[in-house]
C-alpha positions as CSV (number, residue, x, y, z in Angstrom):
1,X,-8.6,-5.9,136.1
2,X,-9.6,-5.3,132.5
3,X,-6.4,-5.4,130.5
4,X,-7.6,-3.1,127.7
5,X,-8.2,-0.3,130.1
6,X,-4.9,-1.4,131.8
7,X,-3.1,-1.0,128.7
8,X,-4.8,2.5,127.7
9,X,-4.0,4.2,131.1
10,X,-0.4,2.6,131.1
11,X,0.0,4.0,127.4
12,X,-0.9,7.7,128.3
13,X,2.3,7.8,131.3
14,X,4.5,5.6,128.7
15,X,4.2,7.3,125.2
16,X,7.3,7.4,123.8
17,X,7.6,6.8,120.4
18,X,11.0,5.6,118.3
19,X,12.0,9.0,117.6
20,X,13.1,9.2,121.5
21,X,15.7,6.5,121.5
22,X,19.3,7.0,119.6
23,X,18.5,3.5,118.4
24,X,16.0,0.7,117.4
25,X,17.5,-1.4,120.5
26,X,16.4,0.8,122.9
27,X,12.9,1.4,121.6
28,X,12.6,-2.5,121.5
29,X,14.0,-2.7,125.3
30,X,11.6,0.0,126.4
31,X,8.7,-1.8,124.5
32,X,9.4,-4.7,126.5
33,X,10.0,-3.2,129.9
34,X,6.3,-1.6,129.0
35,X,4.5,-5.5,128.0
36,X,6.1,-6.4,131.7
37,X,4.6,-3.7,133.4
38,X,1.0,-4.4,131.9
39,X,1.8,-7.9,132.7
40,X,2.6,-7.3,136.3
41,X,-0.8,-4.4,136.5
42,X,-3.0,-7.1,135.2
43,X,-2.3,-9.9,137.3
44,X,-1.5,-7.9,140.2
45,X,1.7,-8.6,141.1
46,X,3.5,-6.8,143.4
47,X,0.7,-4.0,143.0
48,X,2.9,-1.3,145.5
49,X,6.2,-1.6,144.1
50,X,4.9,-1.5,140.5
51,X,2.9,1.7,141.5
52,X,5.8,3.3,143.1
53,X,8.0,2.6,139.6
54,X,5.0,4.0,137.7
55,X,5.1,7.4,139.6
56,X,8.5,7.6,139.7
57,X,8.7,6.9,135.9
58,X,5.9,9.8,135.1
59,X,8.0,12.3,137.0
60,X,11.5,11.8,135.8
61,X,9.9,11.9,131.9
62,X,7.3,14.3,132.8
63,X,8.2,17.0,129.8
64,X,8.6,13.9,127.5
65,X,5.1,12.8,128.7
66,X,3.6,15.9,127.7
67,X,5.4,16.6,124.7
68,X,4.1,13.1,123.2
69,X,0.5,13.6,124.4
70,X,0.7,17.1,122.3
71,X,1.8,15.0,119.5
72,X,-0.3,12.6,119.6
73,X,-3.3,15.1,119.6
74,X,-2.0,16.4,116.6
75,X,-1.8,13.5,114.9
76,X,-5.1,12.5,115.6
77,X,-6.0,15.6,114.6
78,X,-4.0,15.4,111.0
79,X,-5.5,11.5,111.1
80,X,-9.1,12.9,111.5
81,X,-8.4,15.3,109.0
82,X,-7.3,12.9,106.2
83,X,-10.6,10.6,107.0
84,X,-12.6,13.6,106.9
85,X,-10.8,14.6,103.4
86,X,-10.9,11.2,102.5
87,X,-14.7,11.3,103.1
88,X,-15.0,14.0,101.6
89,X,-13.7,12.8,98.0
90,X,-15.7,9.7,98.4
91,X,-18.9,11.8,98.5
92,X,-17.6,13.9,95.5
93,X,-16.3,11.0,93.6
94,X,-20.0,9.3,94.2
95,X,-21.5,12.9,92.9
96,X,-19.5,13.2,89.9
97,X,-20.4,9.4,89.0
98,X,-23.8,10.0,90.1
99,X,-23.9,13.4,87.5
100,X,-22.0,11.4,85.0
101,X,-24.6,8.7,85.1
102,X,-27.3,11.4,84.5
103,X,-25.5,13.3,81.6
104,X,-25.5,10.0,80.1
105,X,-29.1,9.1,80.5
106,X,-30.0,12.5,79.2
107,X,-27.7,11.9,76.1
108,X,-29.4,8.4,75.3
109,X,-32.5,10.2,75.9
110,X,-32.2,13.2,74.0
111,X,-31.0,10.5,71.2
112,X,-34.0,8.5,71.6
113,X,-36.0,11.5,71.2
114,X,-34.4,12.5,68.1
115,X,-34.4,8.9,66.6
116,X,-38.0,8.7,67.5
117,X,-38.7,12.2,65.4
118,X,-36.7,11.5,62.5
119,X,-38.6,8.3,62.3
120,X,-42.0,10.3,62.8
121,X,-40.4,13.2,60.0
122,X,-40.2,9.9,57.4
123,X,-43.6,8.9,57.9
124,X,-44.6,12.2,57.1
125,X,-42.8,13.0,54.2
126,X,-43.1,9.2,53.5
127,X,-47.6,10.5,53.6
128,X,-47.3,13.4,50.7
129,X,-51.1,13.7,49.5
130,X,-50.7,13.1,45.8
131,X,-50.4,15.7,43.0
132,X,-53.5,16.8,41.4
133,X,-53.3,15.5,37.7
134,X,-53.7,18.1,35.4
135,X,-57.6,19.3,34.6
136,X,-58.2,17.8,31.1
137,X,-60.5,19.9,29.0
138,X,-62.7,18.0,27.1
139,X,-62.4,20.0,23.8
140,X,-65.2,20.0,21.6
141,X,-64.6,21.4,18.3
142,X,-67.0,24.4,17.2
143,X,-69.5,24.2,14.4
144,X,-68.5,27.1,12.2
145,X,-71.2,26.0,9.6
146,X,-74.0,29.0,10.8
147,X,-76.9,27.3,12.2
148,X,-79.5,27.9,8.9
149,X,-76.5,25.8,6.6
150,X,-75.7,22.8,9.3
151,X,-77.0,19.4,8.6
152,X,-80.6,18.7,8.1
153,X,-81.2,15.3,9.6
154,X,-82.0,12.7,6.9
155,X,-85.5,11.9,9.1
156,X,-86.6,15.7,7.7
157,X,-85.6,15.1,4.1
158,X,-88.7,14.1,2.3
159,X,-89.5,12.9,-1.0
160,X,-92.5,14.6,-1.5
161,X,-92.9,13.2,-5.2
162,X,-92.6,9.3,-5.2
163,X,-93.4,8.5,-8.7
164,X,-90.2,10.6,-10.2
165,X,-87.8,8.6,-12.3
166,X,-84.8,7.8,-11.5
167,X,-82.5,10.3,-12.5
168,X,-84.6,13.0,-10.7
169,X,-84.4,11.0,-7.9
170,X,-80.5,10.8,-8.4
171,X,-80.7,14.5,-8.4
172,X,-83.5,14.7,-5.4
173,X,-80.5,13.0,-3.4
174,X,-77.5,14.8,-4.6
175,X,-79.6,17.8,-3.8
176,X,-79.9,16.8,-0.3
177,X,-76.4,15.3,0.2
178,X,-75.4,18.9,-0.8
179,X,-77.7,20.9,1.9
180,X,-76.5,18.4,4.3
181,X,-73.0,19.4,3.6
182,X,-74.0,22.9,4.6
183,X,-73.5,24.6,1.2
184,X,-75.9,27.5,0.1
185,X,-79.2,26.2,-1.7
186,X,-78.8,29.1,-3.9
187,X,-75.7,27.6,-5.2
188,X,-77.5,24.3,-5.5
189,X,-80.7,25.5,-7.8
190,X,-77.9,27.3,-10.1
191,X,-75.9,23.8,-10.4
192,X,-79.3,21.9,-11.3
193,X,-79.6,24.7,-14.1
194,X,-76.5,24.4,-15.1
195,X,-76.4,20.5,-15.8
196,X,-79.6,20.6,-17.3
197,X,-78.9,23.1,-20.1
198,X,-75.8,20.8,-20.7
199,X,-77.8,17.9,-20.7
200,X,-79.8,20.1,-23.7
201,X,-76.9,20.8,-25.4
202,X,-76.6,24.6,-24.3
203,X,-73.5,26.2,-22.7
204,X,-74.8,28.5,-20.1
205,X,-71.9,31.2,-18.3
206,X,-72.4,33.0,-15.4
C-alpha cells in the first residue's frame, strides 16, 4: 500500500498537535507511536490488531479528533487567506511598479518634447528676417535760379563777330560768364555802360 495515502488517512484519526500534551516529551512519544503505526499499515504487519488499536484510538479521542479537524480547517482557511493577501499585494506591488514605470516614461517624454521645442523656439528666433534699412532719399537740391536766368550752355553762346579785338572779346566773355551765373542781362548792359564811360573819363551815377 501507498505510504503517502497511508500517512494522510492515519493523520486525519491522529491529529493532535503540541498544544494537547502538558509537555514536549509526550508530543515526541506520541509522534513516535504514530511513525510505528504507519510503519506497521505500510508493511502490513499485523493488519487486525493494528486496525482494532486504530478504532479503538478514534473512539476514546473522538471530541479531540474533531476539535483538531475544525482547527485545521481554519487554519487552512487563515493559510489560504494570507496567500490570497499575499497574492494580492504581489499583483498591486507589480501595478504600482508597472504605473511608476509609465509616469516615468511620460515624464522623459513630456521632457523630450519640451527639449525638442525649445530647440525648434531657437531656430526660430535664431531666423529673424532682417530689418529693413532705412529708405535713403536721394536729395537733389532745387534750382532756385527761375528757368529764363539758369545757365545757358556754353555750345549756345556764339560769337557772332569774330574779327573784334581783344578787349571786346574780354568783355563778350565776361558778358557770358555773367548770364551763365544767372544774373539779370539788364544789370549786365548797365555794367558795360558803366565801365565804358570810366574808361572815357566820365563818372556816371545811377
Amino acid at each position: 500500500m501507498n505510504e503517502t495515502k497511508i500517512r494522510r488517512d492515519l493523520f486525519k484519526t491522529f491529529n493532535k498537535t503540541k498544544d494537547n500534551f502538558s509537555n514536549l516529551r509526550e508530543y515526541n512519544d506520541y509522534l513516535e507511536e504514530l511513525e510505528e503505526i504507519i510503519y506497521q499499515k505500510t508493511n502490513a504487519i499485523e493488519p487486525e490488531e493494528l486496525n482494532k488499536k486504530i478504532a479503538n484510538y478514534r473512539k476514546e479521542n473522538e471530541k479531540i479528533i474533531i476539535e483538531n479537524e475544525k482547527k485545521q480547517i481554519l487554519e487552512k482557511q487563515k493559510v489560504k487567506k494570507k496567500r490570497e493577501e499575499e497574492k494580492e499585494k504581489v499583483n498591486r506591488n507589480r501595478e504600482e511598479m508597472k504605473r511608476q514605470e509609465e509616469e516615468i516614461k511620460n515624464k522623459r517624454r513630456q521632457r523630450r518634447n519640451q527639449q525638442a521645442q525649445a530647440i525648434i523656439n531657437t531656430k526660430i528666433h535664431s531666423k529673424k528676417p532682417k530689418e529693413k534699412e532705412p529708405k535713403k532719399f536721394d536729395y537733389k537740391p532745387q534750382n532756385l535760379v527761375p528757368k529764363e536766368h539758369q545757365e545757358i550752355p556754353k555750345k549756345n553762346l556764339v560769337t557772332l563777330n569774330t574779327g573784334m579785338d581783344k578787349q571786346e572779346q574780354n568783355e563778350k566773355q565776361t558778358e557770358e560768364s555773367i548770364l551763365a551765373s544767372g544774373f539779370q542781362f539788364q544789370y549786365v548792359e548797365q555794367r558795360s555802360i558803366n565801365e565804358a564811360f570810366n574808361f572815357l573819363g566820365f563818372s556816371f551815377k545811377n
